[in-house]
gemmi code that builds the backbone of each chain (N, CA, C; Angstrom):
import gemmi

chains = {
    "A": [
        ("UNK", (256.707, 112.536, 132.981), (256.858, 111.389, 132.111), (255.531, 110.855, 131.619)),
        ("UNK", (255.577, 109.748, 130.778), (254.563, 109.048, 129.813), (253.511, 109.967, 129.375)),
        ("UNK", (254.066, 110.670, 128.702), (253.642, 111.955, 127.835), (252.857, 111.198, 126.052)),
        ("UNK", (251.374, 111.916, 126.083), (251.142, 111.003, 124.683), (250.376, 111.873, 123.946)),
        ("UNK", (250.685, 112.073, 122.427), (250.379, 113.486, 122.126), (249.653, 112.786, 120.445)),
        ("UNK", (248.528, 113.954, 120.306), (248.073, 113.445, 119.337), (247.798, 114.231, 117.974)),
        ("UNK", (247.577, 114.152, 116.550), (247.445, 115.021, 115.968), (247.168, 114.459, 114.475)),
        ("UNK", (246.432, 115.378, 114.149), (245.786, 116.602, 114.418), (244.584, 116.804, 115.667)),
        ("UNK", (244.315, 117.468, 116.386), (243.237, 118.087, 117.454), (242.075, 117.978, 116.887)),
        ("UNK", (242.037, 118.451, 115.639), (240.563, 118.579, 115.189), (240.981, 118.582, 113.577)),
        ("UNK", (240.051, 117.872, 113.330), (240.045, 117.649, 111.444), (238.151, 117.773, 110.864)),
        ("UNK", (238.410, 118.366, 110.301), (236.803, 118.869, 109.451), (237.405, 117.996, 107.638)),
        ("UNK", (236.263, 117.020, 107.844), (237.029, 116.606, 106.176), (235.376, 116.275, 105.366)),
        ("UNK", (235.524, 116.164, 103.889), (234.717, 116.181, 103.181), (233.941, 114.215, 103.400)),
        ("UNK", (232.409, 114.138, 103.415), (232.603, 112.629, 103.146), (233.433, 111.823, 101.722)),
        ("UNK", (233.706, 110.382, 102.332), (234.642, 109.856, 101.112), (235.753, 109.765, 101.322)),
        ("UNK", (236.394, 110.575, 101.916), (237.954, 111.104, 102.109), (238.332, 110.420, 103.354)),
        ("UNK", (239.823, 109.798, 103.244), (240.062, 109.369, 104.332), (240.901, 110.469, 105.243)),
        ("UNK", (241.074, 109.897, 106.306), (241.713, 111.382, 107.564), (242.582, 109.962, 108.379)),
        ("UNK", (243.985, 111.042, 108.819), (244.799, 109.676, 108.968), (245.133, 110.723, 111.026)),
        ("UNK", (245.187, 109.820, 111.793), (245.265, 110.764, 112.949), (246.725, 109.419, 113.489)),
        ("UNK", (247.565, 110.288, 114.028), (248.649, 109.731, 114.586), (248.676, 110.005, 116.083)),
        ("UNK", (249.118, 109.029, 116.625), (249.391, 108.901, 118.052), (250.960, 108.846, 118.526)),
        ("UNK", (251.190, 109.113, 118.977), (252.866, 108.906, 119.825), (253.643, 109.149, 121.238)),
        ("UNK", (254.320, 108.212, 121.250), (254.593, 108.078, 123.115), (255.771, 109.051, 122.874)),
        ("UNK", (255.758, 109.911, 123.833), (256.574, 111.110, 123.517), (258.000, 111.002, 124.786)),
        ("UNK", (257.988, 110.161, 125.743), (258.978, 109.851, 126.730), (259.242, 108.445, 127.085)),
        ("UNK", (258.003, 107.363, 126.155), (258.624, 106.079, 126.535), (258.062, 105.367, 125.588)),
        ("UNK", (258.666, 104.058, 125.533), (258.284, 103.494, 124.484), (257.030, 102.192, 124.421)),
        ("UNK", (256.049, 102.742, 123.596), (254.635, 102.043, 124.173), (254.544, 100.513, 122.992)),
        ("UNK", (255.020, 99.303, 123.693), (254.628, 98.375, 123.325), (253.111, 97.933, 122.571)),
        ("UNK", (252.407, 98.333, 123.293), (251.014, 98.239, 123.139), (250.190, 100.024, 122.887)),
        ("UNK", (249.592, 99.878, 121.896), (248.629, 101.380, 122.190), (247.291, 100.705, 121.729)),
        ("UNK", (246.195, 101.968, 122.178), (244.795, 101.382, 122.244), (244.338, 102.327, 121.793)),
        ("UNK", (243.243, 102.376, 121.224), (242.436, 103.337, 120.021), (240.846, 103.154, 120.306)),
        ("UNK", (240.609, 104.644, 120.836), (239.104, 104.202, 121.487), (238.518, 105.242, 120.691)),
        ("UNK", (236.755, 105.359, 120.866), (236.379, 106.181, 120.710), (235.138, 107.265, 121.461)),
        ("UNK", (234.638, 108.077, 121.378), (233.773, 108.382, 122.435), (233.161, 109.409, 122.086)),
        ("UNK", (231.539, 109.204, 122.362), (230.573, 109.797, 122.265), (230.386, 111.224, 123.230)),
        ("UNK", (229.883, 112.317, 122.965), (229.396, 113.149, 123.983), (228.665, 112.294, 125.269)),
        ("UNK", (229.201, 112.977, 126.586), (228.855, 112.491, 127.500), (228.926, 110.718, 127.937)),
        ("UNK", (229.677, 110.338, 127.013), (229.477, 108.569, 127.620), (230.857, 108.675, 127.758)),
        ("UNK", (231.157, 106.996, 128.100), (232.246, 106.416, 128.137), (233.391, 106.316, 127.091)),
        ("UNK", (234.245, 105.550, 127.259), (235.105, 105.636, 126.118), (235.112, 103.705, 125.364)),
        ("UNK", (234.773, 103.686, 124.453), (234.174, 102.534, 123.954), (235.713, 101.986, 122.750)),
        ("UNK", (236.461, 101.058, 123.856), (237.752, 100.811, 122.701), (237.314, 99.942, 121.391)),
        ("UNK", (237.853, 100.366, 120.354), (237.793, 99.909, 119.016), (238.889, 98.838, 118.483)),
        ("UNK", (240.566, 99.402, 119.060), (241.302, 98.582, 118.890), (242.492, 98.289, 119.311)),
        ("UNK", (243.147, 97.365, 119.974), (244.218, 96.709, 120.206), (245.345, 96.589, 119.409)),
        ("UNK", (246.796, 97.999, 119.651), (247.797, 97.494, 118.478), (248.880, 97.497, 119.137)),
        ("UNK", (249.622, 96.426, 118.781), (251.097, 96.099, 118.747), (251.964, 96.151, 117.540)),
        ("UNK", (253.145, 96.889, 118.412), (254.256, 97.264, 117.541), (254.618, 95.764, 116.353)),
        ("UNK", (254.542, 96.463, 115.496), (254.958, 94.828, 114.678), (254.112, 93.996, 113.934)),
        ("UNK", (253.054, 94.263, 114.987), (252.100, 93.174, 114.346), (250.587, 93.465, 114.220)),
        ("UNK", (249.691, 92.865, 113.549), (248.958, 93.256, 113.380), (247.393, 93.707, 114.086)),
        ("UNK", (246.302, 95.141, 114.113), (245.788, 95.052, 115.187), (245.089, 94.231, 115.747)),
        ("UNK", (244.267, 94.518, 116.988), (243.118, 93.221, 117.423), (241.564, 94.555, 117.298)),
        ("UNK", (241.099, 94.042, 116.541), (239.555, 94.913, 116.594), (238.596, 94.521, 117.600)),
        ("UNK", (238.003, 95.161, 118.318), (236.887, 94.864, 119.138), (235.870, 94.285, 118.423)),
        ("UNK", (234.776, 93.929, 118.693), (232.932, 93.046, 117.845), (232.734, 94.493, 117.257)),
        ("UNK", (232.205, 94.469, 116.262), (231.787, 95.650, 115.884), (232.797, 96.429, 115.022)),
        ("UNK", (234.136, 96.357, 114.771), (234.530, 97.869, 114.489), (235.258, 97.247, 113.292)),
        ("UNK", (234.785, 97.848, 112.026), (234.981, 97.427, 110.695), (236.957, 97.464, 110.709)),
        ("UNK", (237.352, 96.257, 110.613), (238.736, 96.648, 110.325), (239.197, 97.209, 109.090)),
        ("UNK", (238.316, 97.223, 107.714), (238.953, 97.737, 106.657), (238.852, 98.995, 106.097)),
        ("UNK", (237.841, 99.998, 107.816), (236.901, 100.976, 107.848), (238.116, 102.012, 108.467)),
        ("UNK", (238.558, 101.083, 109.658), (239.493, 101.924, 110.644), (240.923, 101.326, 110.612)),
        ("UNK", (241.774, 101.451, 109.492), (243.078, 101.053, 109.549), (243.895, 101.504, 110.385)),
        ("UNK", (244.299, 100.106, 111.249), (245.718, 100.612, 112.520), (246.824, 100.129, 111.801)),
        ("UNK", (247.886, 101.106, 112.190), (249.443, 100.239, 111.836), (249.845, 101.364, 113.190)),
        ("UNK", (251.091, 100.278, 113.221), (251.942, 100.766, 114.840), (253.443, 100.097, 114.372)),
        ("UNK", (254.141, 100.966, 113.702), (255.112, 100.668, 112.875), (256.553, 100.604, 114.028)),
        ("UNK", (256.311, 101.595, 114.857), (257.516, 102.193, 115.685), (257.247, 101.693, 117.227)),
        ("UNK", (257.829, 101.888, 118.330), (257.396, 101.459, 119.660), (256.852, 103.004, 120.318)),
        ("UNK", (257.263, 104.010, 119.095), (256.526, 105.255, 119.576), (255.375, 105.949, 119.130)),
        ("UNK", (254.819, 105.230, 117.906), (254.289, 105.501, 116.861), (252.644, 104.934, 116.449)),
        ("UNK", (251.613, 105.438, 116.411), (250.747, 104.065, 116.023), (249.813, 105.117, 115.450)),
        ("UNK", (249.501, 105.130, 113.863), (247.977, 105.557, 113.447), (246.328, 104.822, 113.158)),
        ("UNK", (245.577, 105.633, 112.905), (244.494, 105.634, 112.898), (244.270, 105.848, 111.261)),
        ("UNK", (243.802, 104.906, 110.463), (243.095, 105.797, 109.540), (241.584, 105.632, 108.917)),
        ("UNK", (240.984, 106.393, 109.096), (239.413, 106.612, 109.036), (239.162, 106.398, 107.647)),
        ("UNK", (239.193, 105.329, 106.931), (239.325, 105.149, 105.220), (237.416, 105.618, 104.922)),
        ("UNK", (237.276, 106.166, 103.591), (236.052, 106.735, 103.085), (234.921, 107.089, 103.974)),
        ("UNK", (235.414, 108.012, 104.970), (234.355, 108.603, 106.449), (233.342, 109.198, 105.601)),
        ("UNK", (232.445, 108.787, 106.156), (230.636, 109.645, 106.842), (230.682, 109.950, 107.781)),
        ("UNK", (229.555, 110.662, 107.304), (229.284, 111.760, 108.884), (229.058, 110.940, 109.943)),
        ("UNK", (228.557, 109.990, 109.900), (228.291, 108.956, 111.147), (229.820, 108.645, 111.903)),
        ("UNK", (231.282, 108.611, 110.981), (232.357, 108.554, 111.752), (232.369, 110.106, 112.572)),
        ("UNK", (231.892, 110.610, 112.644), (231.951, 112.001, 113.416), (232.020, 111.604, 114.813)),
        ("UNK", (233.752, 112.025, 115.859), (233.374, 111.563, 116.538), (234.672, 111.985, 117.289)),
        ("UNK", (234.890, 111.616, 118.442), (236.337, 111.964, 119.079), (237.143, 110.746, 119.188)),
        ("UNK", (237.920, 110.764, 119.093), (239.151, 109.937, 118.536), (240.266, 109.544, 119.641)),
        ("UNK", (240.532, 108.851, 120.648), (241.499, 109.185, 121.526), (242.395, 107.442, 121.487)),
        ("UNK", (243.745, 107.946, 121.598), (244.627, 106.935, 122.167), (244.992, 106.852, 122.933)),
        ("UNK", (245.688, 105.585, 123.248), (246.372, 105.524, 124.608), (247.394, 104.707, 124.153)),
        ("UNK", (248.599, 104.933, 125.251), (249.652, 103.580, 125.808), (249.831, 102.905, 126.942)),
        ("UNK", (250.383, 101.620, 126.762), (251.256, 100.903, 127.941), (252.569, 101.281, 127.561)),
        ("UNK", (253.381, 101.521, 128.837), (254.565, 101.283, 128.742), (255.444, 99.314, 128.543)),
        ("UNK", (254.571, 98.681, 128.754), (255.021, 97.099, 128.609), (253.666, 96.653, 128.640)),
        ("UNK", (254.044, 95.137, 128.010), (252.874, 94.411, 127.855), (252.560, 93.801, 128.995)),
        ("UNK", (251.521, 92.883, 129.117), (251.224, 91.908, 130.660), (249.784, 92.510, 130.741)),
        ("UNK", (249.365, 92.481, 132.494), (248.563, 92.919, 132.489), (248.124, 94.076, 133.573)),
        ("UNK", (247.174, 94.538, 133.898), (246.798, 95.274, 134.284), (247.701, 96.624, 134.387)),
        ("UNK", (248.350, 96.745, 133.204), (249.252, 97.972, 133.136), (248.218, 99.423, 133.033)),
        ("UNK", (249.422, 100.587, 133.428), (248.691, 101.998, 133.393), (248.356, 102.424, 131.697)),
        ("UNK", (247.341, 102.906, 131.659), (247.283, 103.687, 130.165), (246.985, 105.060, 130.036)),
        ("UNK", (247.834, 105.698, 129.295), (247.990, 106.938, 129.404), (247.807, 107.699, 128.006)),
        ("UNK", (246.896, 108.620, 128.099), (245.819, 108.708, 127.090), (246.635, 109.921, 126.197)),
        ("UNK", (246.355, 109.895, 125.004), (246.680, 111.146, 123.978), (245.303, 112.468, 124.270)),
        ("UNK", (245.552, 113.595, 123.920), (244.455, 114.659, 124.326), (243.241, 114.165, 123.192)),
        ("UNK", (243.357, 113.544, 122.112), (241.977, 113.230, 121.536), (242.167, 113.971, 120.212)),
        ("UNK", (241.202, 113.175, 119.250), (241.050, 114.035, 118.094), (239.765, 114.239, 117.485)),
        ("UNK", (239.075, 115.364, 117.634), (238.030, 115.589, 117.349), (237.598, 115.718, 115.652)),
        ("UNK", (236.675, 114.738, 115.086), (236.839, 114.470, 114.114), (235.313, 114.883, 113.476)),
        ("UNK", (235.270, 115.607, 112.439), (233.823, 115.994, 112.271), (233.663, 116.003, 110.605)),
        ("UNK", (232.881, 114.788, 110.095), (232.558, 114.649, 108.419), (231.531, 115.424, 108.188)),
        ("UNK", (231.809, 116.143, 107.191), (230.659, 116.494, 106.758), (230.142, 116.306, 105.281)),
    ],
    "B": [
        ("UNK", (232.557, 89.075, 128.952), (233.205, 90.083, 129.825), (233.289, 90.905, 130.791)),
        ("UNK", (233.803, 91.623, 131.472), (233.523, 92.354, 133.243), (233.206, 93.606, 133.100)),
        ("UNK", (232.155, 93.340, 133.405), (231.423, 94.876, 133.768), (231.920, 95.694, 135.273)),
        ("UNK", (232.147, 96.709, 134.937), (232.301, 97.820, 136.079), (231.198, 98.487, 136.008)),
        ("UNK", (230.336, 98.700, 137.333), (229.059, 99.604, 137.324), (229.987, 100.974, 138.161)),
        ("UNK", (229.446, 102.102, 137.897), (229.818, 103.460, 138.298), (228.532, 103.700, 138.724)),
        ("UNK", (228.793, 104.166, 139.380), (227.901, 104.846, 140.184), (228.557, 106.423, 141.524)),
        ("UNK", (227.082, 107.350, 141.593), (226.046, 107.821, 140.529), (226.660, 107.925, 139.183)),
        ("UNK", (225.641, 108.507, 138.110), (226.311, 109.000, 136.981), (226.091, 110.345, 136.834)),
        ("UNK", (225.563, 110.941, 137.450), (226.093, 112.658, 137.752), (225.943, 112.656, 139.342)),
        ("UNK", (226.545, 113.724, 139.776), (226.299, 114.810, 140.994), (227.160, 116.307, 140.575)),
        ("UNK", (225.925, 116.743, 141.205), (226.162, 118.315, 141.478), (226.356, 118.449, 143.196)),
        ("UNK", (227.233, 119.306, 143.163), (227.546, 119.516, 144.775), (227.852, 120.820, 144.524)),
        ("UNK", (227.914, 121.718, 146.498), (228.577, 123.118, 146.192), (229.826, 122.983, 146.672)),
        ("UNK", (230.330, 123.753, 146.154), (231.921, 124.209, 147.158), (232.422, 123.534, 148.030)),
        ("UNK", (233.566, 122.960, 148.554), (233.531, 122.860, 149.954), (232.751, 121.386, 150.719)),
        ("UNK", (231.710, 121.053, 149.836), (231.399, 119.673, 150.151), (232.027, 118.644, 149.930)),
        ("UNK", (231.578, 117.569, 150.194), (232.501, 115.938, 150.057), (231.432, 115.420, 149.132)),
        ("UNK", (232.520, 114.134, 148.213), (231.397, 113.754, 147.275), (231.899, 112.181, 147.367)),
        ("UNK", (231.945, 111.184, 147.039), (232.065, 109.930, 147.027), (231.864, 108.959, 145.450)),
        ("UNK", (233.134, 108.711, 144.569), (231.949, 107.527, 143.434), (232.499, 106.638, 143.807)),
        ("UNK", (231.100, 105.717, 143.322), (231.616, 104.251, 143.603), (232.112, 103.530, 141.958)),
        ("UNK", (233.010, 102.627, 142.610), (232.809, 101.429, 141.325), (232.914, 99.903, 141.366)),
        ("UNK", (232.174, 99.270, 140.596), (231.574, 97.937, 141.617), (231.684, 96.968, 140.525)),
        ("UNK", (232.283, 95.682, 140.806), (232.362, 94.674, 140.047), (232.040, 92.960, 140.239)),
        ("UNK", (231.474, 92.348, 139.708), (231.220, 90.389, 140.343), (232.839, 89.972, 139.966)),
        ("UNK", (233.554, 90.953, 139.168), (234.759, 90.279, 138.544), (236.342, 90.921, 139.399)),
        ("UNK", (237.199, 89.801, 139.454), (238.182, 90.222, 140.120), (239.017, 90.992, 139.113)),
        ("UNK", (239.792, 92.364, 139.465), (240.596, 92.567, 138.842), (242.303, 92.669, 139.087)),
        ("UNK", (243.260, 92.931, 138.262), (244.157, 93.071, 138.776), (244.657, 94.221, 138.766)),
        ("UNK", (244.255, 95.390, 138.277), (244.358, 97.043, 138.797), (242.891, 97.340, 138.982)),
        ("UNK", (243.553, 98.824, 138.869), (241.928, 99.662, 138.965), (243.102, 101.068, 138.998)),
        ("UNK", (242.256, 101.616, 137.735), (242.739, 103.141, 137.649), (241.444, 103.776, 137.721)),
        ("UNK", (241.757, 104.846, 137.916), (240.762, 106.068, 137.863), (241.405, 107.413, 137.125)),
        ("UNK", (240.470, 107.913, 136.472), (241.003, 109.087, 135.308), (239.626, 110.177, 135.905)),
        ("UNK", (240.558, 111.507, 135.195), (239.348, 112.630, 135.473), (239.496, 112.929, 133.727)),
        ("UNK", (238.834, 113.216, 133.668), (238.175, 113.695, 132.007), (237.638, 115.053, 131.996)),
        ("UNK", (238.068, 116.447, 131.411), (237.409, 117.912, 130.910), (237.421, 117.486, 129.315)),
        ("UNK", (235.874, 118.643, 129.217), (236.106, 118.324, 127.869), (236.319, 118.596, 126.510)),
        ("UNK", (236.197, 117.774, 125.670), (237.611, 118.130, 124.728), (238.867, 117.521, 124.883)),
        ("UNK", (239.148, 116.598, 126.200), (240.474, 116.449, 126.283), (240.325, 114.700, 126.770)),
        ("UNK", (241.366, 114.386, 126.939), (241.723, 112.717, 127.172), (241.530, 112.512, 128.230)),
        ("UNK", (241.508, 112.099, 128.857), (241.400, 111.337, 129.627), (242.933, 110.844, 130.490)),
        ("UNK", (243.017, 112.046, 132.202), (244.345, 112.308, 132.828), (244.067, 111.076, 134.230)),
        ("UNK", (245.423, 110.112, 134.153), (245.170, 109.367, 135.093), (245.622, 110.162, 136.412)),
        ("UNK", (244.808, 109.539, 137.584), (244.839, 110.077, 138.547), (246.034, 109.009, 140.018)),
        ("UNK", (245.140, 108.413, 139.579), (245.953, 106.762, 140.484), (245.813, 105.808, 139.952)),
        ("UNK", (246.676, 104.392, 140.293), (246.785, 102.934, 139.930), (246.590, 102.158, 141.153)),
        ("UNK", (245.619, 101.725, 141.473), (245.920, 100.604, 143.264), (245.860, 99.341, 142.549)),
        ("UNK", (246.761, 98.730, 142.718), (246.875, 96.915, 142.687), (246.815, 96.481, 143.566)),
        ("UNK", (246.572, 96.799, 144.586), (246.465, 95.420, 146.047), (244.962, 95.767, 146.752)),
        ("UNK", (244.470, 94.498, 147.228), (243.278, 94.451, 147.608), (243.255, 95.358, 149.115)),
        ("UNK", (242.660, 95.778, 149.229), (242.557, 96.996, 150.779), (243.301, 97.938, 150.117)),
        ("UNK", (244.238, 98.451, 149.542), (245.036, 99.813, 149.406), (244.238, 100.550, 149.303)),
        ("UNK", (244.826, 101.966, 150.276), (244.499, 102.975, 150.069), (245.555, 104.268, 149.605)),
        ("UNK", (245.239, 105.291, 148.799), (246.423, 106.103, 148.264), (245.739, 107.418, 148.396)),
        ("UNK", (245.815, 108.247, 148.878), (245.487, 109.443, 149.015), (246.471, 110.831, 148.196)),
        ("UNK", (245.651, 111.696, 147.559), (246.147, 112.450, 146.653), (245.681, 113.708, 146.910)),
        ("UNK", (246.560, 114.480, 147.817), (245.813, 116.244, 148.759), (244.797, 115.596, 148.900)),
        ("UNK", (243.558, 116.069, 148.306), (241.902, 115.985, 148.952), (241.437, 114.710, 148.352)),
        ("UNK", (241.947, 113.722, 147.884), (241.032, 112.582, 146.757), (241.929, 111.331, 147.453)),
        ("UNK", (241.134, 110.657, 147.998), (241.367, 109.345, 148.226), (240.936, 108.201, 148.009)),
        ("UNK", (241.395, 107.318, 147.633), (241.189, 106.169, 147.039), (241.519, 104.668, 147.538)),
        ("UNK", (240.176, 103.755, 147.237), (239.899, 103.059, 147.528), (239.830, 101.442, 146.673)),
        ("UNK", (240.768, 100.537, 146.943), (240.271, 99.345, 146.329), (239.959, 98.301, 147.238)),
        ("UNK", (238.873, 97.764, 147.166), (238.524, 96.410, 148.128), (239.175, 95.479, 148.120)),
        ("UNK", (239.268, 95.052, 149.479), (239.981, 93.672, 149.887), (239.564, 92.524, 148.749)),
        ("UNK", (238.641, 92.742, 147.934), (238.580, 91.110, 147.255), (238.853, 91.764, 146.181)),
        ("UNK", (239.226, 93.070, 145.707), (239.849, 93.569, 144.058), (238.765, 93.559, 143.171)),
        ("UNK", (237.193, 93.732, 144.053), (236.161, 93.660, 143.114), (235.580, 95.376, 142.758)),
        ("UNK", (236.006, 96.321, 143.513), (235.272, 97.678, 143.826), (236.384, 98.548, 144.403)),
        ("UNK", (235.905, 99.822, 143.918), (236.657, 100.951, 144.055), (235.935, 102.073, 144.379)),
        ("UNK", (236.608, 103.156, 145.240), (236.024, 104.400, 145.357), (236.807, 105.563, 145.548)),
        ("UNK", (236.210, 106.725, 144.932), (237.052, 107.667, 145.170), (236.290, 108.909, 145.798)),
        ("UNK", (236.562, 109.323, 147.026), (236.628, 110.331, 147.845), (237.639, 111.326, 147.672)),
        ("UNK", (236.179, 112.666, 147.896), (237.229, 114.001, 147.394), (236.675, 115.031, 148.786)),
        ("UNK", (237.145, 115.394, 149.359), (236.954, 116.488, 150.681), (237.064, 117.978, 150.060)),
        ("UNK", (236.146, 118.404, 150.704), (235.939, 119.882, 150.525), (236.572, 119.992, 148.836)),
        ("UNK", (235.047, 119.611, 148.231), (235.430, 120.186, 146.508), (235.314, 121.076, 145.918)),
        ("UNK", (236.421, 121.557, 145.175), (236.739, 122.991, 144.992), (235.891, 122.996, 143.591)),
        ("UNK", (235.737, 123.940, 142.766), (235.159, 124.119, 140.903), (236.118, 123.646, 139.755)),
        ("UNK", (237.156, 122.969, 140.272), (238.552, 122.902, 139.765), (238.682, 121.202, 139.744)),
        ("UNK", (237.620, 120.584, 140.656), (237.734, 119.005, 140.699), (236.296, 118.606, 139.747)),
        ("UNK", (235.642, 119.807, 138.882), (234.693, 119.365, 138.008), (235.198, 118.535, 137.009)),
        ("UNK", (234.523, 118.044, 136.523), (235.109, 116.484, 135.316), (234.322, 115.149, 135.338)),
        ("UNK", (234.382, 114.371, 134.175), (233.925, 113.012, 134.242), (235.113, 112.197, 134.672)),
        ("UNK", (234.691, 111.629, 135.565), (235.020, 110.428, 136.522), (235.398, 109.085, 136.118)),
        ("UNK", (236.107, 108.322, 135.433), (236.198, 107.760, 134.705), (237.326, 106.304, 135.838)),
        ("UNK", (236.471, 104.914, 136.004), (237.267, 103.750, 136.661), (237.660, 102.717, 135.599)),
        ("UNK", (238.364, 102.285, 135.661), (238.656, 101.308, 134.839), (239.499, 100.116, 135.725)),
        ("UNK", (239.079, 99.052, 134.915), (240.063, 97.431, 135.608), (240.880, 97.065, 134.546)),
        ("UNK", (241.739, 96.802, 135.425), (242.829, 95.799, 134.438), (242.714, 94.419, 134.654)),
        ("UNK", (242.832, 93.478, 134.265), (242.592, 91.981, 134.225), (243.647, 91.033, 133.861)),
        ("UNK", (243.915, 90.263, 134.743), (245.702, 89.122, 134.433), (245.395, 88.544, 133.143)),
        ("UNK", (246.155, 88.710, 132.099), (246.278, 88.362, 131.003), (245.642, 89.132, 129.887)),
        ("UNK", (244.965, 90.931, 130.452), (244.710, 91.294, 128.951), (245.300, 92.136, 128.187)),
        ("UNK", (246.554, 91.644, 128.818), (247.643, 92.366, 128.110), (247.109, 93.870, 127.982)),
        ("UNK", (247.454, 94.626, 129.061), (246.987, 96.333, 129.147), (245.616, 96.779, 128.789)),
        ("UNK", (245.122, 95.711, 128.153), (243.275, 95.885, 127.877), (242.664, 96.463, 129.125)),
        ("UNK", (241.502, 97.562, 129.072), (241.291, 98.051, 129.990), (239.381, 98.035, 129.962)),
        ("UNK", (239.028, 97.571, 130.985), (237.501, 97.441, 131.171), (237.323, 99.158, 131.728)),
        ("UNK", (236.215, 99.960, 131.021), (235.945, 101.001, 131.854), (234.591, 101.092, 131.697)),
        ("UNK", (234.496, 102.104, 133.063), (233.198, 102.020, 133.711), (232.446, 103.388, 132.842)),
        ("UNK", (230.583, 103.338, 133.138), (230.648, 104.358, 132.442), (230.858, 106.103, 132.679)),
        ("UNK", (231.035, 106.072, 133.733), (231.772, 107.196, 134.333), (230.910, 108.417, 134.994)),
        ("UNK", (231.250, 109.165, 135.519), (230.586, 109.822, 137.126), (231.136, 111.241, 136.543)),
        ("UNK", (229.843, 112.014, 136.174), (230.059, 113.568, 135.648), (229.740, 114.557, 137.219)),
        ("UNK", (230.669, 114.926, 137.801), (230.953, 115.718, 138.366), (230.835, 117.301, 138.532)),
        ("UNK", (230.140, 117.866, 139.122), (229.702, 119.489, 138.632), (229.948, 120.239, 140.352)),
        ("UNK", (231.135, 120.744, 140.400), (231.194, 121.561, 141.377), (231.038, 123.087, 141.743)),
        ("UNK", (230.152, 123.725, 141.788), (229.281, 125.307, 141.659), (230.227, 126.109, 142.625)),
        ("UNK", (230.811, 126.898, 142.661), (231.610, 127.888, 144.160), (230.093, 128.129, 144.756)),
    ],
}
model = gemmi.Model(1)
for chain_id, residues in chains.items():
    chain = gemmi.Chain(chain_id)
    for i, (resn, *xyz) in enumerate(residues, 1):
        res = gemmi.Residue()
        res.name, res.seqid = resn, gemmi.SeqId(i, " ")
        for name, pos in zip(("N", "CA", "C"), xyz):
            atom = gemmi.Atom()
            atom.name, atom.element = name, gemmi.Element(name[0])
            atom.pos, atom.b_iso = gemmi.Position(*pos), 0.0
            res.add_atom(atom)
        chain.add_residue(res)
    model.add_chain(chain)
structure = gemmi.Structure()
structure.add_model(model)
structure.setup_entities()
């Protein structure tokens, strides 16, 4: 169970162009999903906070009109990387809660490796 | 906001040895997960402890949260090349709604 699958794996796109990466809870239904991102060798540095319904919460730093979230479904939530540079080059990973509150489990999508050129 | 320190941030060990990470906080939390990370891939949870003292043991990896819910550790016995990965702790916190503090994580290198 709490299976979270992501796609595309890997996207090579031109700069300018946006790249849209989808996330989805594949055995339960994720109230909340989280949208991080992560550098070679570091941590995973979250970008954004989305709930089904409503609209996301961005971390300090992370351009909201750069990285469009919508989370339309309780299974469902994208990413979209609007007019990427190479500087968005980067790995891409989500996660879910199964319910809101707190200190719930999050259970990560395999990642999407994202490379502008 | 709450910092989780990890510690080390690498070890290399051989075969068969024991290895120990820590993770250490001034802030109380109300979980503490731990994930192993290969790479290329997401990030696979391993355990959840919510109570202060629990311990949960998993075959060779056992785990640790402190009586005051400030620190965590995870112990692995006789490590095989198969428990290589980044190490990855994270806290959960009452009220952040599934928001997750993580630490910066413990790269792991086990040689046969």
């Amino acid at each position: 169970g709490a299976v979270v699958s992501q796609h595309p794996s890997r996207v090579i796109c031109k700069s300018g162009t946006s790249v849209k990466i989808e996330c989805r809870s594949l055995d339960f239904q994720a109230t909340t999903m989280f949208w991080y991102r992560q550098f070679p060798k570091q941590s995973l540095m979250l970008m954004a906070t989305s709930n089904e319904g409503s609209k996301a919460t961005y971390e300090q730093g992370v351009e909201k009109d750069k990285f469009l979230i919508n989370h339309a479904s309780l299974t469902l939530s994208t990413l979209t990387v609007t007019s990427a540079h190479p500087e968005d080059s980067s790995f891409y990973i989500c996660s879910a809660t199964s319910s809101g509150g707190y200190g719930e489990t999050q259970y990560f999508g395999p990642g999407t490796r994202l490379l502008v050129l | 906001t709450q910092l989780l320190e990890q510690s080390p941030q690498f070890l290399s060990i051989q075969e068969g040895e024991n290895l120990t990470v820590y993770c250490n906080s001034s802030s109380v939390f109300s979980s503490l997960q731990w994930y192993r990370q290969e790479p290329g891939e997401g990030p696979v949870l391993l355990v959840t402890v919510v109570t202060g003292g629990e311990v949960k043991k998993l075959k060779r990896l056992t785990f640790q949260f402190g009586d005051a819910r400030k620190d965590s550790s995870l112990h692995i016995t006789a490590a095989q090349p198969g428990d290589t990965g980044l190490y990855l702790c994270a806290g959960g916190s009452f009220g952040s709604w599934g928001k997750l503090q993580f630490g910066a994580g413990t790269q792991v290198v086990v040689t046969p």
